[in-house]
Kinemage of the C-alpha trace (Angstrom):
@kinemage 1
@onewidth
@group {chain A} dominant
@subgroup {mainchain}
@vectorlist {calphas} color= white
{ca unk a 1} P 79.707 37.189 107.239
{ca unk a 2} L 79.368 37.491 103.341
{ca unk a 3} L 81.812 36.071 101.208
{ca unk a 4} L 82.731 37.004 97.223
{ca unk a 5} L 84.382 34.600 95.095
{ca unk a 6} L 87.113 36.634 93.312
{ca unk a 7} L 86.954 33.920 90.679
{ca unk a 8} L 83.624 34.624 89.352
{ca unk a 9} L 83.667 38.586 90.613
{ca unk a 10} L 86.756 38.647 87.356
{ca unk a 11} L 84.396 36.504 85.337
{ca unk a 12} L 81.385 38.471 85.829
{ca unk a 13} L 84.063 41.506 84.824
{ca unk a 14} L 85.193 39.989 81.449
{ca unk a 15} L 81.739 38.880 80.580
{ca unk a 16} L 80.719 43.152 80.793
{ca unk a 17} L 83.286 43.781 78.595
{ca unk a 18} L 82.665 41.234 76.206
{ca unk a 19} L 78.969 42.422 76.105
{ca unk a 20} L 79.550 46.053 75.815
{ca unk a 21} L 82.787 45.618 73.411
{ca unk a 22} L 80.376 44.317 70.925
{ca unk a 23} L 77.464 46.351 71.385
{ca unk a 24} L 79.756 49.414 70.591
{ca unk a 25} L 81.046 47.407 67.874
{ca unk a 26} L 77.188 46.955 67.055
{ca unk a 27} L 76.644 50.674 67.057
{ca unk a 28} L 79.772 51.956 65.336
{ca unk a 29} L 78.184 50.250 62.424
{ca unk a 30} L 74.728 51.207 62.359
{ca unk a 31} L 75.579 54.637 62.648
{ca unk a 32} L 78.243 54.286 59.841
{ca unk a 33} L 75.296 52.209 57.371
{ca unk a 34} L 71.872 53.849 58.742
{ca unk a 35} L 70.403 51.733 55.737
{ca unk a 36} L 71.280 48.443 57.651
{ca unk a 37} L 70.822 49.284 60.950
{ca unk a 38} L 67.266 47.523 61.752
{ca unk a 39} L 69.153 44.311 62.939
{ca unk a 40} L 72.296 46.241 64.172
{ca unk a 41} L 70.193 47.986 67.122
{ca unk a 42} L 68.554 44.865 68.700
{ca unk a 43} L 71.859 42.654 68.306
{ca unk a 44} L 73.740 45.748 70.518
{ca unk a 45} L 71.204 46.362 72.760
{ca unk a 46} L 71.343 42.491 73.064
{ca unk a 47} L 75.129 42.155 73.662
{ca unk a 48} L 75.027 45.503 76.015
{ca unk a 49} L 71.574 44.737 78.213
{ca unk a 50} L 71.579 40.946 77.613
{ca unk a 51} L 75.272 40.015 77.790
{ca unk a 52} L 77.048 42.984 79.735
{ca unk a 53} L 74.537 44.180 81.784
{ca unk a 54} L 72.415 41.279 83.311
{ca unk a 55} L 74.675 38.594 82.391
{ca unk a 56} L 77.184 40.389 84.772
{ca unk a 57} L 74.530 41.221 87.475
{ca unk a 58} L 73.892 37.523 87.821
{ca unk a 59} L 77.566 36.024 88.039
{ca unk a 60} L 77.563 39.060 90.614
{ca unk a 61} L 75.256 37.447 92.611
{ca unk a 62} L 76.421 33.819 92.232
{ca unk a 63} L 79.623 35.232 93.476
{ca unk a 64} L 78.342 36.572 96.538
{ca unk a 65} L 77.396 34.316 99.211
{ca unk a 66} L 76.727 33.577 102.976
{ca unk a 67} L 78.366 30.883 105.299
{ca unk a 68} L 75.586 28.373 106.471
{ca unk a 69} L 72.411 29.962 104.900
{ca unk a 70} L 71.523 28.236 101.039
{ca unk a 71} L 70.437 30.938 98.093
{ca unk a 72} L 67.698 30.468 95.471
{ca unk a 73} L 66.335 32.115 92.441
{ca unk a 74} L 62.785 33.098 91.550
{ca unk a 75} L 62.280 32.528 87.763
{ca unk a 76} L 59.818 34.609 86.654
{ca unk a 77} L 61.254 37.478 88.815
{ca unk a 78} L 64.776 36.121 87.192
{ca unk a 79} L 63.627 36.179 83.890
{ca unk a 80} L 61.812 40.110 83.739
{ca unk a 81} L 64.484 41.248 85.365
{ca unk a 82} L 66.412 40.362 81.984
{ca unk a 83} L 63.765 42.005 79.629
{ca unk a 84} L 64.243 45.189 81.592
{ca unk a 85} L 68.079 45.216 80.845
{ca unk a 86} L 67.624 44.256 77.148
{ca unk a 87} L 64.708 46.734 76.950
{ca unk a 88} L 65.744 49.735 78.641
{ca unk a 89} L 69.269 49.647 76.299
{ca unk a 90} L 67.389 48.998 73.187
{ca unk a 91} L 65.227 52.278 74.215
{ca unk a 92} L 68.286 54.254 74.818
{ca unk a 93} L 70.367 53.000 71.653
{ca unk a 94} L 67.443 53.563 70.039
{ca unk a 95} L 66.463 57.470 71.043
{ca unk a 96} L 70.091 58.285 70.677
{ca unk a 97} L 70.851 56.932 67.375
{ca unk a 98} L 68.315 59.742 65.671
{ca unk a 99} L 70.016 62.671 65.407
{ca unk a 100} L 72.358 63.049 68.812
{ca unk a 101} L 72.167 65.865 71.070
{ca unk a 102} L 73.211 66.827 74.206
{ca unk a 103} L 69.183 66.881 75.574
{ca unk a 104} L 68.419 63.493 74.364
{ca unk a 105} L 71.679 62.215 75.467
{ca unk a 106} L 70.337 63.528 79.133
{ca unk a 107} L 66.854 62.383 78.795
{ca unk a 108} L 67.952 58.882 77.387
{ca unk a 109} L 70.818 58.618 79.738
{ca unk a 110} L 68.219 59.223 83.188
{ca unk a 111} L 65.582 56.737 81.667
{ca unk a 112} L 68.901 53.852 80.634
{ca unk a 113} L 70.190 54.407 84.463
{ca unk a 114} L 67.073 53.710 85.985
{ca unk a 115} L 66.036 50.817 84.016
{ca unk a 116} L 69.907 49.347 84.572
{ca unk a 117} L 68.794 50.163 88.353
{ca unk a 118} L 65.413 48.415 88.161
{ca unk a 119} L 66.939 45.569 86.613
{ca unk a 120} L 69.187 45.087 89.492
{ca unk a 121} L 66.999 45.845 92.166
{ca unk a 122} L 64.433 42.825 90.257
{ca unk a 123} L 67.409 40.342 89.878
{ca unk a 124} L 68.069 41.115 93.694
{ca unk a 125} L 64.301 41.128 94.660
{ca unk a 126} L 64.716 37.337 92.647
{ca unk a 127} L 66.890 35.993 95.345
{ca unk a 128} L 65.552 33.699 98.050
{ca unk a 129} L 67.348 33.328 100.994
{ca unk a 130} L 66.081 32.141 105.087
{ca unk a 131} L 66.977 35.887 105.903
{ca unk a 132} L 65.161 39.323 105.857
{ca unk a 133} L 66.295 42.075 104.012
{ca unk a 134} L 67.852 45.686 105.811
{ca unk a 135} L 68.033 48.142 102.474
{ca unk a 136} L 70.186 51.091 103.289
{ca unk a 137} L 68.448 53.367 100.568
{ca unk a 138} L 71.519 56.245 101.158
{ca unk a 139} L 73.419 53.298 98.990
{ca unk a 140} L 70.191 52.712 97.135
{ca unk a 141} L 70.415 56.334 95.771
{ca unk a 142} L 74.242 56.027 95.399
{ca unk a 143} L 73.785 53.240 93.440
{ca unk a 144} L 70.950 54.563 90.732
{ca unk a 145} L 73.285 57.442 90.264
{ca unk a 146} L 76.214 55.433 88.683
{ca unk a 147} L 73.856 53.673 86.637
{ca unk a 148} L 72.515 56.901 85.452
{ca unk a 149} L 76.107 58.045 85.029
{ca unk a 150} L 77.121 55.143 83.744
{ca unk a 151} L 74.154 54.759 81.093
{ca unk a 152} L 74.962 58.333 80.147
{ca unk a 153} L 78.135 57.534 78.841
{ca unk a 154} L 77.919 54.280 77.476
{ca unk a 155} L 75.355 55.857 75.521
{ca unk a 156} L 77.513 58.876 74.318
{ca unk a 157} L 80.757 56.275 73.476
{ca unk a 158} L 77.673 54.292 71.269
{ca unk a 159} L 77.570 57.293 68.816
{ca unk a 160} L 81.100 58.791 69.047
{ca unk a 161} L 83.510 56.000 69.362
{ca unk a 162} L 84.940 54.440 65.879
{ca unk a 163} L 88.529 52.761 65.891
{ca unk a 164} L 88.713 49.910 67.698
{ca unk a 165} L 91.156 50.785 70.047
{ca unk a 166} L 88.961 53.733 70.766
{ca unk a 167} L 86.196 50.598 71.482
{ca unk a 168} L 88.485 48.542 73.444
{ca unk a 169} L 89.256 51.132 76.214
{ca unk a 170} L 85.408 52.264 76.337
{ca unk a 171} L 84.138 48.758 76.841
{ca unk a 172} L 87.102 48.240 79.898
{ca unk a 173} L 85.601 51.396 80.815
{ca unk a 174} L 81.886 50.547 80.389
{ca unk a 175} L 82.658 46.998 82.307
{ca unk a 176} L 84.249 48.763 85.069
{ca unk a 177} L 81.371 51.284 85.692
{ca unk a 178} L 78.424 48.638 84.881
{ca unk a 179} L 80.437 46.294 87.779
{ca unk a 180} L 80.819 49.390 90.104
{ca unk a 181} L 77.072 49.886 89.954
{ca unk a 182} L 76.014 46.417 90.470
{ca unk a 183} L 78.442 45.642 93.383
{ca unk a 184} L 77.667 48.865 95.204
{ca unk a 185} L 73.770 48.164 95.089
{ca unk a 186} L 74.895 44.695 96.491
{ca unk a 187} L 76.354 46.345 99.599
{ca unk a 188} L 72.679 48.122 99.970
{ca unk a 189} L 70.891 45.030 101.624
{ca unk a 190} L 71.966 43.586 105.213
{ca unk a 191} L 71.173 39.688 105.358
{ca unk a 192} L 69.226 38.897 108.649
{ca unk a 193} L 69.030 35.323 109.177
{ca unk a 194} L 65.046 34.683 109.769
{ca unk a 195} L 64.579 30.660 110.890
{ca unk a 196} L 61.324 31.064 111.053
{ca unk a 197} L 61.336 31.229 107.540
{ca unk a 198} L 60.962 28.629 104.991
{ca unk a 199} L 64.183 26.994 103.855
{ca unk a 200} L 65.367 27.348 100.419
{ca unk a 201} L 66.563 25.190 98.081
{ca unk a 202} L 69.735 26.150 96.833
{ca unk a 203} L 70.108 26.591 92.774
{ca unk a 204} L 72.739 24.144 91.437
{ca unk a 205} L 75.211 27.494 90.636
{ca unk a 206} L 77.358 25.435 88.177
{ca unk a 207} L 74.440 24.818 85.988
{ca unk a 208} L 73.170 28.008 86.549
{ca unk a 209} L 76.851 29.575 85.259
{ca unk a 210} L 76.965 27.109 82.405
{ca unk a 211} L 73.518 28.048 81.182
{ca unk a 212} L 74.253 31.721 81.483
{ca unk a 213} L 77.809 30.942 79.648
{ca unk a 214} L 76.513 28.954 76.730
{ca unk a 215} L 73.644 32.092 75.814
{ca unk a 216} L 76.224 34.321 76.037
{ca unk a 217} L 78.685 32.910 73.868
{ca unk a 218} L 76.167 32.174 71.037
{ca unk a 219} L 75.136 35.746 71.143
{ca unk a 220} L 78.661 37.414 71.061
{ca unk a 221} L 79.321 34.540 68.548
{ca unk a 222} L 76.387 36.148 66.663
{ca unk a 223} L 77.605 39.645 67.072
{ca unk a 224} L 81.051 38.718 65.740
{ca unk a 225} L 79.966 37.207 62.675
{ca unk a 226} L 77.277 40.252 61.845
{ca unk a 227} L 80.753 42.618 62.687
{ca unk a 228} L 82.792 40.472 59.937
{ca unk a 229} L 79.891 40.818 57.480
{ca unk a 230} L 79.631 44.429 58.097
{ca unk a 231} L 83.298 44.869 57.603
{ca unk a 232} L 83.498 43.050 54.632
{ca unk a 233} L 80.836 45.275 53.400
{ca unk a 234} L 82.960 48.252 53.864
{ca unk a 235} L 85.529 46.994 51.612
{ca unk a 236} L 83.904 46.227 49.072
């Protein structure tokens, strides 16, 4: 029987809004100063694919676990899996931000989704557990279609969202779709307990949440100060 701590599942909810409040904040302001947008881009696509994309996958998984049977982490599958979230938003951000139309918003929307999906699928793929995996790909498919959804509009709210309350609700929004995705492809793979496989070694989860905390916080640190500067700008 799997188990969910409701602690972290809220946790791993705040931490996607955080992330995608201030990549829209990010965005807002490089399309309002196209001049000074070479920083602006990376720094969103860092809060958004970084912060509330993988950052949220892996407090997910933390969250979930399984009476008598320990979880690890593989790092280098751990690790790419968080280049392909970063990556796959900066793309997106980046196609979108040139002149917006409803084709590109498609195109970039499809290619965001399935990166967000791959992503997931890697961070999951990362877990090591004394069990085999049963995928039920009818969730498997369910699952890459709210990420595409989901990718579609978080990339249309980048370009056409401005007041902050308008950025507030999108990134409650954005946090409740990029959640909905992960913990739906969660319920895609059936834990078979396998003893004659090797037995893990759990990962020490508090270190691995305070780890995962302390990057985050010095990036949406980061993000906040670049959003003061850029508002200070604006007033001048």
């Amino acid at each position: 029987m799997t188990h969910y701590d409701i602690t972290l599942v809220l946790f791993s909810y705040i931490i996607s809004v955080a992330g995608s409040l201030m990549a829209l904040i990010m965005t807002r302001d490089a399309q309002e100063n196209p001049d000074n947008s070479g920083g602006l881009i990376p720094l969103g696509a860092l809060c958004l694919g970084g912060v509330g994309i993988w950052s949220m996958h892996f407090i997910g998984m933390i969250a979930f676990s399984m009476p008598n049977m320990n979880m690890g982490y593989d790092v280098w599958l751990t690790v790419f899996s968080l280049f392909i979230g970063i990556g796959v938003v900066y793309m997106g951000l980046k196609f979108i931000g040139n002149e917006f139309s409803i084709v590109k918003l498609i195109l970039a929307g499809f290619v965001v989704g399935l990166g967000v999906a791959a992503m997931h699928y890697t961070g999951m793929l990362a877990m090591q557990v004394q069990a085999n995996i049963i995928w039920d790909w009818t969730i498997i498919i369910s699952s890459i279609g709210i990420a595409v959804v989901a990718a579609t509009v978080a990339l249309w709210l980048s370009v056409h969202v401005t007041h902050l309350w308008q950025i507030t609700v999108s990134a409650l929004v954005m946090g409740l779709a990029v959640c909905g995705m992960h913990y739906t492809g969660m319920t895609a793979a059936t834990f078979v307990y396998d003893p004659s496989l090797p037995v893990v070694q759990p990962t020490e989860v508090l270190y691995f949440i305070m780890i995962i905390g302390a990057i985050d916080l010095i990036i949406l640190i980061v993000a906040f100060m670049v959003a003061m500067t850029q508002a200070r700008m604006r007033s001048i």
